[in-house]
C-alpha positions as a Markdown table, in Angstrom:
| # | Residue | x | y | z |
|---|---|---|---|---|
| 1 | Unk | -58.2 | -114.6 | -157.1 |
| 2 | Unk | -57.3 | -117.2 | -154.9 |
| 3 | Unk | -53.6 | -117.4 | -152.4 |
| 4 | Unk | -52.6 | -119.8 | -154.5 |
| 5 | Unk | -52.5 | -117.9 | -157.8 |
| 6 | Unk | -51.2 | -115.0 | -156.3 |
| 7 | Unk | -48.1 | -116.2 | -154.7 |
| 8 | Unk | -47.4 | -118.4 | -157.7 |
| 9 | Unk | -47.7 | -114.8 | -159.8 |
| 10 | Unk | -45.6 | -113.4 | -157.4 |
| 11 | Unk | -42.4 | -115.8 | -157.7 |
| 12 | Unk | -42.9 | -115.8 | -161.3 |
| 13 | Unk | -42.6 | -112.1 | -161.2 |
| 14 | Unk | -39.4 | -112.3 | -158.8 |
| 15 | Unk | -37.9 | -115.1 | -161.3 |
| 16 | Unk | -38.3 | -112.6 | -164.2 |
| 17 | Unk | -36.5 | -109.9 | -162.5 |
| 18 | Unk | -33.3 | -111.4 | -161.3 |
| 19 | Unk | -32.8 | -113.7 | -164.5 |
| 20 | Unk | -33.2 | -110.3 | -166.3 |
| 21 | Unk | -30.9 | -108.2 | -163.8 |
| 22 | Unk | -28.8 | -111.8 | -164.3 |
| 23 | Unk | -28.4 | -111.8 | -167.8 |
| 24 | Unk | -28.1 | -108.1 | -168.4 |
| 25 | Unk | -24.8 | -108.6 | -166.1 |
| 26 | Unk | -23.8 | -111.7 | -167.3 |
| 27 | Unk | -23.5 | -113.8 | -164.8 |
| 28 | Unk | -24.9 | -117.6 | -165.4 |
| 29 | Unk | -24.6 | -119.1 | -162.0 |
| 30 | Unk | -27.1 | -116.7 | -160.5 |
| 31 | Unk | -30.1 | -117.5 | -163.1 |
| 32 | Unk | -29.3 | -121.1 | -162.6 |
| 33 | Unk | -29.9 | -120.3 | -159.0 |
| 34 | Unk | -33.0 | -118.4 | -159.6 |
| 35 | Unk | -34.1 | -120.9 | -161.8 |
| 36 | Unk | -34.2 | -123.5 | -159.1 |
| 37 | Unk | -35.2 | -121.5 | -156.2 |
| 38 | Unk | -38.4 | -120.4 | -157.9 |
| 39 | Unk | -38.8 | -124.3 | -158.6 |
| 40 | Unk | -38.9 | -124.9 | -155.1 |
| 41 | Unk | -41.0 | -121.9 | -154.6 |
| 42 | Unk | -43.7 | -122.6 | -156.6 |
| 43 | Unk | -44.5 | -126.2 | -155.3 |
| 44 | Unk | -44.7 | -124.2 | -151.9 |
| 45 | Unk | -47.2 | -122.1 | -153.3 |
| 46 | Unk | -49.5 | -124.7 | -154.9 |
| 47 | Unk | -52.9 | -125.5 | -153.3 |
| 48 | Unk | -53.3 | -128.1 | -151.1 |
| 49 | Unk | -56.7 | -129.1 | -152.4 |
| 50 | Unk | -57.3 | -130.6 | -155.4 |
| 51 | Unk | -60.0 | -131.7 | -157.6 |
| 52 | Unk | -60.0 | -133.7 | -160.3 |
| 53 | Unk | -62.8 | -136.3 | -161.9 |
| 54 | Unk | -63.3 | -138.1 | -164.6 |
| 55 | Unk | -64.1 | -134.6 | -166.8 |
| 56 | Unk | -60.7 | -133.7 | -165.8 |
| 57 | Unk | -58.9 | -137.3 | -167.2 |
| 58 | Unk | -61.3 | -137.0 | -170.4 |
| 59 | Unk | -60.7 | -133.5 | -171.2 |
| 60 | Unk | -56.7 | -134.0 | -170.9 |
| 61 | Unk | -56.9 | -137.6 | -172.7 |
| 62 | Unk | -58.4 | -135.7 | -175.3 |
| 63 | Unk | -56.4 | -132.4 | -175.6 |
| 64 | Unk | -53.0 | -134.6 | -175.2 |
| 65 | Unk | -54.1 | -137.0 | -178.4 |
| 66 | Unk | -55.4 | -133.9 | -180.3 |
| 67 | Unk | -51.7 | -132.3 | -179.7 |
| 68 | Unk | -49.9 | -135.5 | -180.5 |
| 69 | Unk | -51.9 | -135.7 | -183.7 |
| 70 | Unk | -51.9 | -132.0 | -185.0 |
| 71 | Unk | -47.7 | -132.1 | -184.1 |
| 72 | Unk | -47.1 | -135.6 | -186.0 |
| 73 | Unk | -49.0 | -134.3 | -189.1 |
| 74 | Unk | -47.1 | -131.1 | -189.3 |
| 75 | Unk | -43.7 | -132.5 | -188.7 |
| 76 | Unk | -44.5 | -135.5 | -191.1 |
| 77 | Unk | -46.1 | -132.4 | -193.9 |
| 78 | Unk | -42.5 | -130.7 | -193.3 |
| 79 | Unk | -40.6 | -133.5 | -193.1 |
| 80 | Unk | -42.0 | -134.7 | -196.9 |
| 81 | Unk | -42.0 | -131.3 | -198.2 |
| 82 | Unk | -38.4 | -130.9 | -196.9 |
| 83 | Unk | -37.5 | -134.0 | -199.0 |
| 84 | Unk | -38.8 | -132.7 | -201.6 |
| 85 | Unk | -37.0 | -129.7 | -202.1 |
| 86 | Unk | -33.9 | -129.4 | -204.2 |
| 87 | Unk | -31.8 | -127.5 | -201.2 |
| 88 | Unk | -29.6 | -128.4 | -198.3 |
| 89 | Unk | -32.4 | -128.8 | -195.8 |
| 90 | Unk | -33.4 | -132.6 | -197.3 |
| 91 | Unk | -31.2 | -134.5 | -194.2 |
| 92 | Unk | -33.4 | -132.2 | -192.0 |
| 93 | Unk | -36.7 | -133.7 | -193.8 |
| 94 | Unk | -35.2 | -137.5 | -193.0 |
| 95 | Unk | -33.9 | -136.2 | -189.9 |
| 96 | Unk | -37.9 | -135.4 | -189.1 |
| 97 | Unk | -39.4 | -138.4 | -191.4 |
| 98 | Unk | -37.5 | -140.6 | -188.8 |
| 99 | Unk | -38.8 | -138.9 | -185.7 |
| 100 | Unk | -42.3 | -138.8 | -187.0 |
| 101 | Unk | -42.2 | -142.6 | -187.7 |
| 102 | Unk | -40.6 | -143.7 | -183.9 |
| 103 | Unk | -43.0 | -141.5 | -182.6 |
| 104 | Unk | -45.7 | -143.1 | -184.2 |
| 105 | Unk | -44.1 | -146.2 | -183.1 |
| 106 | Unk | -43.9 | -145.3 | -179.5 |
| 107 | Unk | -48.1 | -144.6 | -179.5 |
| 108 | Unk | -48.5 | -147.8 | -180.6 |
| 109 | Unk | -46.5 | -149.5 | -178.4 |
| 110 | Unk | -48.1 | -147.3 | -175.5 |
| 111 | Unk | -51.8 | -148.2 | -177.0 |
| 112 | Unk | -51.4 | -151.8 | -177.0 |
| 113 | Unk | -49.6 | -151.8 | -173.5 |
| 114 | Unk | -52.5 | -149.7 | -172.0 |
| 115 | Unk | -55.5 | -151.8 | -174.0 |
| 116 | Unk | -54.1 | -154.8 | -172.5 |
| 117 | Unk | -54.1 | -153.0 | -169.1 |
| 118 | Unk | -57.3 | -151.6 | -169.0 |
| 119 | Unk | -59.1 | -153.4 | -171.8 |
């Protein structure tokens, strides 16, 4: 194990513990601190070197379009079956029809700006 993930395990660890002792006493302010001290924390603890190639773009390229396809099928499979039913939940199926579709919207927007970009 390298520095790096070591200290980053380390404020982790620390973060868990006080918002834990925090919320077990009830007191907001001081996991809000927390919160943002281990923030600032961890980006002193990451690695100065970095390396990243074209693997590194591909892979993420493709685990960021598999994501965005697997979540718009399941909330548009939801949405529709939501719809469907007979029960109180059918303004949540629109509510998530609606999202499915501008989000469908905004990756084409997104494709065409970026095809003209690169393409």
């Amino acid at each position: 194990m390298d520095k790096s993930f070591i200290c980053k395990l380390a404020v982790v660890m620390g973060i868990g513990a006080v918002v834990g002792f925090a919320t077990y006493s009830g007191n907001a302010l001081l996991v809000i601190i927390a919160v943002f001290i281990g923030i600032l924390l961890l980006r002193l603890c990451k690695s100065k070197t970095v390396i990243e190639d074209e693997r590194v773009y591909f892979v993420s390229e493709k685990a960021s379009r598999m994501a965005l396809q697997i979540f718009v099928i399941g909330i548009a499979i939801t949405g529709a079956g939501l719809i469907a039913s007979k029960n109180e939940l059918k303004d949540v199926g629109y509510i998530l029809s609606y999202l499915t579709c501008i989000l469908l919207v905004l990756y084409l927007i997104s494709y065409g700006y970026y095809s003209k970009k690169y393409g």
